[in-house]
C-alpha positions, 0 to 999 in steps of 0.5 A: 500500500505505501509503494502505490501511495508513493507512485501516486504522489510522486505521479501528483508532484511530477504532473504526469498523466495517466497512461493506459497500455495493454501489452506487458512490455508496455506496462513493464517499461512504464512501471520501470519509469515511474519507479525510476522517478519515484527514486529520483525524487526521493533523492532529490528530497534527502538532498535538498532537505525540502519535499519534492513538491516544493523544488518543483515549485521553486524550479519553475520559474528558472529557464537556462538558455545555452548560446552556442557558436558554430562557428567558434564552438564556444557556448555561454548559458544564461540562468534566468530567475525569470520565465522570459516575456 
């Protein structure tokens, strides 16, 4: 019950949609992805010291945007506060 519990919240917190498959490998792979996400999100909590729910709240507003160079192959990212306008 506490790991369907989990895979409901994490799913809560991550935004993500209800997905139906049919086919076991289908189902595996899902239930593999969203277990991996489960983990990841537990880490990032024990890291962070704050609930998943939260970092993603504070993440939403920051954009990074990488300027690349072709021609110099030099690139530059720009973390931004903001959702750019």
């Amino acid at each position: 019950m506490e790991v369907e519990q989990a895979f409901r919240i994490a799913k809560s917190d991550l935004e993500a949609r209800p997905i139906y498959h049919r086919k076991r490998e289908s189902i595996e792979y899902h239930l593999l992805i969203v277990f991996v996400a489960l983990c990841m999100g537990k880490i990032i909590e024990l890291i962070q010291g704050r609930t998943l729910q939260r970092v993603v709240d504070e993440l939403k507003d920051k954009w990074t945007v990488t300027l690349h160079d072709e021609i110099s192959g030099n690139s530059l990212e720009v973390i931004l506060e903001h959702k750019p306008h």
